[in-house]
C-alpha positions in Angstrom: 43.7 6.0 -56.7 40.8 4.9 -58.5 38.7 7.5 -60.4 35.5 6.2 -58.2 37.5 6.4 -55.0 38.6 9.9 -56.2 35.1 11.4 -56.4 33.9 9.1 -53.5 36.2 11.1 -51.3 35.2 14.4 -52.8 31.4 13.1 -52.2 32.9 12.8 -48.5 34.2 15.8 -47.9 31.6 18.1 -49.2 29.0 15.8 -47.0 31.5 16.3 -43.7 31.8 20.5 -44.3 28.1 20.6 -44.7 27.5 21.5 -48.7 25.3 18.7 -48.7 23.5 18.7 -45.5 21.7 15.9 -43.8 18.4 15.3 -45.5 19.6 16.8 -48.4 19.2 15.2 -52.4 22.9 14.4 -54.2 23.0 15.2 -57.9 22.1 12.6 -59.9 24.1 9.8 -61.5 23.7 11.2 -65.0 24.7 15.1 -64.0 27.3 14.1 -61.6 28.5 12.0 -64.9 28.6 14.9 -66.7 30.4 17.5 -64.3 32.7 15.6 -63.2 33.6 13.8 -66.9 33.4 10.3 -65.8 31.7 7.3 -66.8 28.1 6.7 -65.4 29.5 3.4 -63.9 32.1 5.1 -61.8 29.4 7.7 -60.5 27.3 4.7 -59.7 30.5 2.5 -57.6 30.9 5.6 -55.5 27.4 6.0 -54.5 27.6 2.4 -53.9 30.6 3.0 -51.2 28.9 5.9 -49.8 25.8 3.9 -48.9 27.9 1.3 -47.7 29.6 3.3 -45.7 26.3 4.7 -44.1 26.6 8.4 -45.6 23.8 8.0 -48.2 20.4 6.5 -48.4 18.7 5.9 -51.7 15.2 6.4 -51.9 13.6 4.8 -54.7 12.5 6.7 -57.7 13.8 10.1 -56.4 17.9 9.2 -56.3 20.4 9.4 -53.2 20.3 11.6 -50.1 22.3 12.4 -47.2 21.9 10.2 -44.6 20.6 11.3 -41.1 23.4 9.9 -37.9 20.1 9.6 -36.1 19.6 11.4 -32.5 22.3 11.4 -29.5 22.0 8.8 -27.0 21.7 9.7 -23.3 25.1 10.8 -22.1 26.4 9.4 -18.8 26.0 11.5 -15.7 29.4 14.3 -15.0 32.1 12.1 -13.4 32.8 12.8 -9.4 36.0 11.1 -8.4 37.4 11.5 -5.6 38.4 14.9 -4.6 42.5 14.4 -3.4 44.7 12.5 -4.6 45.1 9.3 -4.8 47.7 6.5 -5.6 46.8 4.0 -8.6 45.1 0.7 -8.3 43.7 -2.3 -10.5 47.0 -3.1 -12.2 46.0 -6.8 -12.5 42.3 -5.5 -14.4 44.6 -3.8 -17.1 46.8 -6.8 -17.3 44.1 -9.2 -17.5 42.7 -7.1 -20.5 45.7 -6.7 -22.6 46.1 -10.8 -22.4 42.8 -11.8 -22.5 41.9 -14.5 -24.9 41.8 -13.9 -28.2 42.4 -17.2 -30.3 39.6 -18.4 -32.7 36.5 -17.0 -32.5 36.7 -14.1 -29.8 35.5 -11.3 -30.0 37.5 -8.4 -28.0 35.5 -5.6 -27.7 37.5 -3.8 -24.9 40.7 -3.2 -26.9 41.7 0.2 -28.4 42.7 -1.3 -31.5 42.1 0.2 -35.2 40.9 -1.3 -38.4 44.4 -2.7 -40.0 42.7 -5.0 -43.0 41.9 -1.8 -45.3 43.1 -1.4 -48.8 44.5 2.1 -48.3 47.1 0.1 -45.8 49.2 -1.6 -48.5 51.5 1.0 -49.4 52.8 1.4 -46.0 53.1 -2.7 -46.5 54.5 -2.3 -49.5 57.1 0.4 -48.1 57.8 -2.0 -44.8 58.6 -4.7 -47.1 60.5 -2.5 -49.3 62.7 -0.8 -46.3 63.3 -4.3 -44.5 64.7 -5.8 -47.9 67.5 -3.0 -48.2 70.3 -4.4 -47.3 71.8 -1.3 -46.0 73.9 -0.8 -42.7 71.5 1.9 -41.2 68.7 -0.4 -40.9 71.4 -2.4 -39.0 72.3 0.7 -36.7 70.9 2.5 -34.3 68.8 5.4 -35.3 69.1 9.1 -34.1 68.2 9.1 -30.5 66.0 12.0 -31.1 64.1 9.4 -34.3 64.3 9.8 -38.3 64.9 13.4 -39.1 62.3 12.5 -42.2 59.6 10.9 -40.3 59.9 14.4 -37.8 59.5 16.2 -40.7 56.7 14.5 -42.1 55.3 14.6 -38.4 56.0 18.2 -37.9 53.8 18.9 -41.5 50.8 17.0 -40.4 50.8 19.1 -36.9 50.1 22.0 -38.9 46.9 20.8 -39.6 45.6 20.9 -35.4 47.7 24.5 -35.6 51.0 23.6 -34.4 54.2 25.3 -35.8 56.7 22.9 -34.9 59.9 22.4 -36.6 61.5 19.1 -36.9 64.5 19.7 -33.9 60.8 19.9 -31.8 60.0 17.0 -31.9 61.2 13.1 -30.4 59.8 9.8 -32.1 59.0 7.4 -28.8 57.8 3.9 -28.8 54.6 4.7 -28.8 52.3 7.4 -27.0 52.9 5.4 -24.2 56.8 6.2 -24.2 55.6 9.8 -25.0 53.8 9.9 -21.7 56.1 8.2 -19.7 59.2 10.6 -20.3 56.7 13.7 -20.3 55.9 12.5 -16.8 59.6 11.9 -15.9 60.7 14.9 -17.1 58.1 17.2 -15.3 57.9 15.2 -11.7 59.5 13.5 -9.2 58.1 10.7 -7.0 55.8 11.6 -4.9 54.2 14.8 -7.0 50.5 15.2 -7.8 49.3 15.0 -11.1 45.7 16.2 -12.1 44.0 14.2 -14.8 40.8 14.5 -16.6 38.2 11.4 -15.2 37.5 8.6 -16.6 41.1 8.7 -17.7 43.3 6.4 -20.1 44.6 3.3 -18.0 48.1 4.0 -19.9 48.4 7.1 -18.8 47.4 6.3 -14.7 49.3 3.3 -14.5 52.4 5.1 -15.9 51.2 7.7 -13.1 51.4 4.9 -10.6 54.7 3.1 -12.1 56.6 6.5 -11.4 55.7 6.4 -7.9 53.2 9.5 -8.1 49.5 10.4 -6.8 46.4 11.0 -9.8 44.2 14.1 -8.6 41.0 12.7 -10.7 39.2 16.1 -11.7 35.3 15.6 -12.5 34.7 16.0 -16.3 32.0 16.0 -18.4 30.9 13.8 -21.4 31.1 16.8 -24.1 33.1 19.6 -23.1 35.7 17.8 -21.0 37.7 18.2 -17.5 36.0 20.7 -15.6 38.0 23.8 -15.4 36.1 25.1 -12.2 36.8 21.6 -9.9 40.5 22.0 -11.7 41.1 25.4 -10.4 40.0 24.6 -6.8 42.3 21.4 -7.3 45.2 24.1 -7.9 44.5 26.0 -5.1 44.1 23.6 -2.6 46.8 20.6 -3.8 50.8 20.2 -5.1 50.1 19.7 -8.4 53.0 19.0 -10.5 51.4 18.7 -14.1 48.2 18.4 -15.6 47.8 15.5 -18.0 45.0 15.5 -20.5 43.3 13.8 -24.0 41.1 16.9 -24.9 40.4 15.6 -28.3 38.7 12.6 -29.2 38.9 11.6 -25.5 39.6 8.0 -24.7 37.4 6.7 -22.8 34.2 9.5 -23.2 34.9 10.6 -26.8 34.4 14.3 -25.9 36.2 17.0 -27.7 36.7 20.1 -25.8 35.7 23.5 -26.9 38.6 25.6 -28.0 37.5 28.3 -25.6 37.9 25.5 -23.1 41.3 24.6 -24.1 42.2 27.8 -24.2 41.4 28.6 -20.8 43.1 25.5 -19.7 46.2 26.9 -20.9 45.5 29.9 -18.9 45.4 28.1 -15.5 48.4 26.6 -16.3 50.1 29.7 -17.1 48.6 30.9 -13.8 50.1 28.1 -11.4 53.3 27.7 -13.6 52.9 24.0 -14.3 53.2 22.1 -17.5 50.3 20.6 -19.6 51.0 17.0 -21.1 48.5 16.3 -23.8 47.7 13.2 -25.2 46.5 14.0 -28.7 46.6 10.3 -30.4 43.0 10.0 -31.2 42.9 13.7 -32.7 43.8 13.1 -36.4 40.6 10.6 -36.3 37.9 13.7 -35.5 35.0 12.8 -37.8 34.8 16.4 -39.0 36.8 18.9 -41.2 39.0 20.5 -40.0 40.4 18.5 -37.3 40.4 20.7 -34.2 43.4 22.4 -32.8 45.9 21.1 -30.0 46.5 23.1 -26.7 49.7 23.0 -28.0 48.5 25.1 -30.9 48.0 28.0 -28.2 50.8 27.9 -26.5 53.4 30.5 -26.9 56.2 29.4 -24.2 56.7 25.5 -24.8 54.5 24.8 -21.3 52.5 22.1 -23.4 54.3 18.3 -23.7 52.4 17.2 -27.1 52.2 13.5 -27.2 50.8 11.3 -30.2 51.1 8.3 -32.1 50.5 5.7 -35.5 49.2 3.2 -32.9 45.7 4.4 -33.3 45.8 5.8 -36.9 47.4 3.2 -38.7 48.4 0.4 -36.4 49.9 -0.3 -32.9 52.2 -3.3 -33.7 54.4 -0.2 -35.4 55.1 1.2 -32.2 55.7 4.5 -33.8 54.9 7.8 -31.6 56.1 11.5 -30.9 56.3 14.2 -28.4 57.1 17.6 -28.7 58.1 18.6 -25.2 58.8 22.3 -25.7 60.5 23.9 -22.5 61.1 20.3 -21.7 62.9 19.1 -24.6 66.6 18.0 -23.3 64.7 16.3 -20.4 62.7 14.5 -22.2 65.5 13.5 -24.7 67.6 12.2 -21.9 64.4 10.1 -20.1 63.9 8.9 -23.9 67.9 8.1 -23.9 68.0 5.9 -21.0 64.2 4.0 -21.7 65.2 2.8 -25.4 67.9 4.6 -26.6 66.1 4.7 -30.1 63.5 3.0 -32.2 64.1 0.9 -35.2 64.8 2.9 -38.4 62.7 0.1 -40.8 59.3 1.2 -39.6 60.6 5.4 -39.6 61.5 5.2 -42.9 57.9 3.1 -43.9 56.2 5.2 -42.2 57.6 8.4 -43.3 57.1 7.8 -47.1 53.1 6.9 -46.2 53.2 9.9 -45.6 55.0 11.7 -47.6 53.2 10.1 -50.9 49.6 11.3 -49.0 48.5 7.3 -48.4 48.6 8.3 -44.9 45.8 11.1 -45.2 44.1 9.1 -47.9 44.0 6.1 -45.1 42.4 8.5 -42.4 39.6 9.3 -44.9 38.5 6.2 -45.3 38.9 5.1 -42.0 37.1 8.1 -40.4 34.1 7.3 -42.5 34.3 4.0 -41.3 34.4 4.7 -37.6 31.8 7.1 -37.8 29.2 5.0 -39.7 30.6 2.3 -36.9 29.5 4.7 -33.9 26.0 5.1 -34.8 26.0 1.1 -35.7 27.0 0.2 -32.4 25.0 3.0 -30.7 22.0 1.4 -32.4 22.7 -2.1 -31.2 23.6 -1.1 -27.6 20.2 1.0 -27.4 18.6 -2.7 -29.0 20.1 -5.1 -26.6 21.5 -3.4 -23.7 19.0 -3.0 -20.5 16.7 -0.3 -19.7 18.2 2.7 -18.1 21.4 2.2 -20.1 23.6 5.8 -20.9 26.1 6.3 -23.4 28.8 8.9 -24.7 28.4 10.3 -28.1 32.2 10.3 -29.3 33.2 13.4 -31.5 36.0 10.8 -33.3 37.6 7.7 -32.9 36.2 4.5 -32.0 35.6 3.8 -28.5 32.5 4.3 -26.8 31.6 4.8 -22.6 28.6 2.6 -21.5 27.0 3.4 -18.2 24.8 0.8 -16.9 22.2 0.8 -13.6 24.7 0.8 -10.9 23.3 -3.2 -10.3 26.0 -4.3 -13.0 29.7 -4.4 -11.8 31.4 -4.5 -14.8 33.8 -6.7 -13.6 31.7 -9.7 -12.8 30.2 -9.1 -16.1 33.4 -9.6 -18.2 33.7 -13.0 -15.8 30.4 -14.2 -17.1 31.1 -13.0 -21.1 34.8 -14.8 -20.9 32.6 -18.6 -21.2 31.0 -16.7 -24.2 34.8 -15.9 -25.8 33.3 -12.4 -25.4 35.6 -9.3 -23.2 35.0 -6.0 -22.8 37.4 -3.4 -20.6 35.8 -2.7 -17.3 35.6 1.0 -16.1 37.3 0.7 -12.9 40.7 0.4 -14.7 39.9 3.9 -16.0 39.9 5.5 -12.7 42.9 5.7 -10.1 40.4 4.6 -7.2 38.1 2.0 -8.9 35.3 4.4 -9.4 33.0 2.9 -13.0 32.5 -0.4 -11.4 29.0 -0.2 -13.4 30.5 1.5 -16.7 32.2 -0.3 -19.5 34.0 0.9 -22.7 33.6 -0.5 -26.2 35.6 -0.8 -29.4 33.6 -0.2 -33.0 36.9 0.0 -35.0 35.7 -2.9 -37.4 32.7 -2.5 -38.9 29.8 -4.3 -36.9 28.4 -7.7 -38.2 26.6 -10.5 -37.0 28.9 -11.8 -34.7 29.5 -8.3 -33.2 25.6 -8.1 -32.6 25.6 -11.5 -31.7 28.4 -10.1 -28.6 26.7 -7.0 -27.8 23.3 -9.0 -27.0 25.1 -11.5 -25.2 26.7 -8.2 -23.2 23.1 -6.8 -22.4 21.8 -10.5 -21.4 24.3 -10.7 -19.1 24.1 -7.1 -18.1 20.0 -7.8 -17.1 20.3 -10.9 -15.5 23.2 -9.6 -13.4 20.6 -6.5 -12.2 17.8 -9.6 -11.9 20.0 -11.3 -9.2 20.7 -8.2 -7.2 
């Protein structure tokens, strides 16, 4: 790492625990020089990244300062789905959004995607490359059913940092989160059961939920502290439920990261009703803050919590690289894993594995958490500029997707009709609900860093948007 880069992340991290509080004056180029014993130039590139990266302002003739994330947007209303259960629809919504166009010039706004062309990505590249070359018979072989006992180790290091103390034989490498769910679900249900989810709710996650042949009890949550524990318990008293299956921390879609009081008490109704918690923790390493908050898992004592994570939304999803650590649940959820895909290829495990091990991988989510959270307030900006009067918004804690609400004149679905002649697509909220609740909501993807063309799709959005509440 570059000596600029090096005091650029130190810059960071001070700014992020609050040393140098918004408003606040850095040193200056000259004393930073000086304490620090670097050059003047390399004090001056790392300022430069900072106010490229939206963390500083410099105000001329007084130096640089930090940089205000300007006021919280409106937040949408609390959600009230539906209040039994319910079997999952709008399969062909989710399908149309996964294959919707995206040759030349489109601009896919609706996919949970992250940023993949970033600098701190080329050692894994270099480590891909450098794995796939090998020729060795264990890249030719299957892998351990339960994944690479070095990538678990690696895995079962990082958990430490949401306050998981997991050892390596805890944990099972998946194709993706969405394996992770999938056998969680298998291995804690049976066809028919109920499951309670937080709502708006990953479309992963409920069409899995629908795939197994089981019922989504949609509990009402709201946009900052989550599923609400009250309309949960009253759920529990009054319904079957099997499992409870929940993204606490940098929720996808609302962005909300639960208290840990919250999640702690969440625990305790499960321990109540004696029925596992599967938690769906892939956006939590991406928490814009330091530390990263803790897991449910963290809390629990008696392996009731499936933990469930991923690389897909870290580093990138064509790796198709996740985990769970299933507790009570382990053997069942190594046998579901068994009979799905046997076992994942060993060429991205071992990649993968030294990322992390040499620290690119925690170097990589410091740079792109920066990133996504100068991208938030970007694209809050722009949706406040262009988007039509009445407009509300989540304020996400991490990641990079944000919920739109819209005057209930829009259907989001007729809008992404109109933006497809514009090679423009967003994700529609009904596909985030098991009953097609959202029809006037939308969710958005700031992963890369907004420019014109971005803006130019966000006003054709809130055109379309107030022409389709002109005509109703």
């Amino acid at each position: 790492m570059k000596l600029y880069e090096q005091l650029q992340e130190a810059l960071v991290k001070r700014i992020e625990q609050g040393y140098y509080p918004v408003g606040s004056k850095l040193p200056s180029i000259r004393s930073l020089s000086k304490e620090r014993e670097v050059s003047i130039s390399t004090v001056q590139e790392a300022y430069l990244r900072l106010e490229e990266n939206g963390l500083v302002e410099v105000r001329p003739k007084s130096g640089y300062y930090v940089k205000s994330r300007g006021e919280a947007p409106e937040l949408p209303e609390v959600s009230r789905p539906a209040q039994r259960p319910l079997e999952v629809s709008h399969w062909e919504q989710v399908y149309h959004l996964l294959n919707s166009a995206k040759g030349s010039g489109h601009i896919a706004l609706g996919t949970a995607s992250p940023e993949i062309n970033t600098p701190t990505l080329k050692p894994l590249l270099k480590a891909l490359t450098h794995s796939a070359g090998l020729q060795s018979e264990q890249f030719l072989n299957y892998s351990e059913i339960q994944g690479s006992e070095k990538l678990r180790k690696q895995i079962a290091r990082l958990a430490s940092d949401s306050g998981c103390k997991l050892h390596h034989d805890d944990i099972i490498i998946t194709s993706g989160c969405q394996e992770a769910l999938v056998c969680s679900l298998r291995a804690t249900t049976k066809p028919g059961d109920v499951v309670a989810t937080d709502s708006p709710s990953f479309y992963g996650s409920t069409q899995a939920i629908k795939a197994l042949g089981l019922k989504a009890m949609e509990i009402p949550t709201h946009p900052e502290t989550g599923i609400s524990l009250e309309a949960l318990e009253l759920a529990l008293e009054q319904w079957p439920i099997a499992a409870i299956q929940v993204t606490p921390t940098c929720n996808n879609p609302l962005g909300y990261t639960m208290p840990e009081s919250r999640k702690k008490e969440l625990l305790r109704l499960a321990q109540q009703y004696d029925i596992p918690i599967i938690e769906d923790d892939i956006y939590g390493d991406l928490f814009y803050k330091s530390p990263r908050p803790r897991t449910i898992k963290s809390f629990d004592d008696e392996g009731r919590v499936l933990l469930c994570s991923s690389f897909s939304k870290t580093i990138a999803y064509g790796l198709r690289l996740g985990w769970v650590a299933p507790g009570q649940c382990t053997e069942r959820v190594l046998h579901k894993k068994f009979v799905s895909t046997v076992s994942n290829p060993p060429v991205q495990q071992e990649a993968v594995a030294e990322f992390i091990a040499k620290g690119f991988y925690e170097r990589h989510l410091r740079k792109v958490r920066a990133q996504y959270h100068h991208s938030r307030d970007m694209m809050i900006d722009l949706v406040r500029r262009y988007f039509p009067e009445g407009t509300r918004m989540s304020y996400p804690e991490g990641g990079y997707l944000l919920w739109v609400e819209f005057p209930v004149a829009v259907d989001s679905i007729k809008l992404n009709k109109r933006l497809e002649a514009k090679k423009v697509s967003i994700a529609p909220g009904v596909i985030f609900s098991a009953s097609g609740k959202y029809r006037n909501f939308v969710r958005l993807s700031f992963s890369k860093k907004p420019t014109e063309e971005t803006e130019g799709a966000l006003k054709a959005i809130g055109d379309e948007a107030k022409k389709l509440i002109a005509d109703a």
